[in-house]
C-alpha positions as CSV (number, residue, x, y, z in Angstrom):
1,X,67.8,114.6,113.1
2,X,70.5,117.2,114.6
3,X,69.9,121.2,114.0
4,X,72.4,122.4,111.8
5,X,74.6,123.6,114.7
6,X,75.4,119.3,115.2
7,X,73.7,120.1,118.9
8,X,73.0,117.1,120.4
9,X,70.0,116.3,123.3
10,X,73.4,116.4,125.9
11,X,74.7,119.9,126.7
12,X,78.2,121.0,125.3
13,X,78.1,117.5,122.6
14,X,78.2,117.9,119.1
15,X,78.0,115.1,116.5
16,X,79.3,115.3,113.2
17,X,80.5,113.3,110.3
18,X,79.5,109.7,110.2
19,X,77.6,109.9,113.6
20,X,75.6,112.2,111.9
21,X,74.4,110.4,109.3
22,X,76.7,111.4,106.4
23,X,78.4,109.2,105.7
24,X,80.2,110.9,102.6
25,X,83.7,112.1,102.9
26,X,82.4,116.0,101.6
27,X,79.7,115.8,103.9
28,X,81.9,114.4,106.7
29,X,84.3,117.5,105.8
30,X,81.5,119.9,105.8
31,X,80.2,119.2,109.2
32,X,83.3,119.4,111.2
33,X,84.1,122.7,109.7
34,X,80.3,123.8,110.8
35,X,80.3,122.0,113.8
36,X,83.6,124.1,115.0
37,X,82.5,127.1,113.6
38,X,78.7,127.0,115.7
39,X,81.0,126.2,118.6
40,X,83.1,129.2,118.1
41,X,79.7,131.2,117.5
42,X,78.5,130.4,120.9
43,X,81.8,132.5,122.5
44,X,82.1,130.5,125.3
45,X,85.5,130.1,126.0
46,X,86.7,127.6,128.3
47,X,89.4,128.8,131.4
48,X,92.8,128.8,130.8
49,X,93.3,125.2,132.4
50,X,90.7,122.9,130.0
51,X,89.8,123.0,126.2
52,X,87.1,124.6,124.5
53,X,86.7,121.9,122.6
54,X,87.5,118.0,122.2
55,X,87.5,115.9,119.2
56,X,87.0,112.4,119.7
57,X,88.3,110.9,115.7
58,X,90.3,112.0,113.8
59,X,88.6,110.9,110.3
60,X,87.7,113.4,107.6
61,X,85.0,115.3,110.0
62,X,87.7,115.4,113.0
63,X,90.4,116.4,110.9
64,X,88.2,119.3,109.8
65,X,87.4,120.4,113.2
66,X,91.0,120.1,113.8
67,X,92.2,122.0,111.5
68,X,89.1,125.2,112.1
69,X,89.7,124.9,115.7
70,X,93.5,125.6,115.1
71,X,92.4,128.4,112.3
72,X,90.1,130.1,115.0
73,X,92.6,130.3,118.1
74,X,90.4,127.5,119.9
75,X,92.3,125.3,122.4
76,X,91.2,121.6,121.2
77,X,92.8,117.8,121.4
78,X,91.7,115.2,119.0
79,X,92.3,112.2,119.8
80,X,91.8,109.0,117.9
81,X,91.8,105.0,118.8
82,X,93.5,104.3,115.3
83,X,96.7,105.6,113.9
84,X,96.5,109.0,111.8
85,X,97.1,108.9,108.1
């Protein structure tokens, strides 16, 4: 079960969405928002040369953490093996 900061057992991973064991697209949406936000709590900003954070998906959890990562300032990629839309 992940703490409700999507902290995994690895430092600097979070999980969210269906990795986390919701499945459901609101839930999905939910925890990418709160996964981004508990990043952003943690104020640990990453130099000028990397990102603070990377989001590996882009379905409705990494399109979340997309879009607060880019509401908060943070620098962030997502990338995705699919195409979007």
């Amino acid at each position: 079960m992940l703490p409700p900061t999507f902290d995994a057992n690895i430092p600097c991973l979070f999980i969210a969405g269906w990795l986390g064991g919701m499945g459901l697209i609101a839930n999905a949406l939910i925890q990418g928002v709160q996964a981004i936000e508990g990043i952003a709590k943690k104020n640990q900003r990453a130099p000028a040369t990397r990102l603070d954070v990377l989001i590996v998906g882009a379905g409705p959890a990494g399109m979340a953490a997309s879009l607060t990562a880019k509401s908060l300032n943070l620098t962030y990629r997502t990338i995705e093996q699919e195409s979007l839309g």
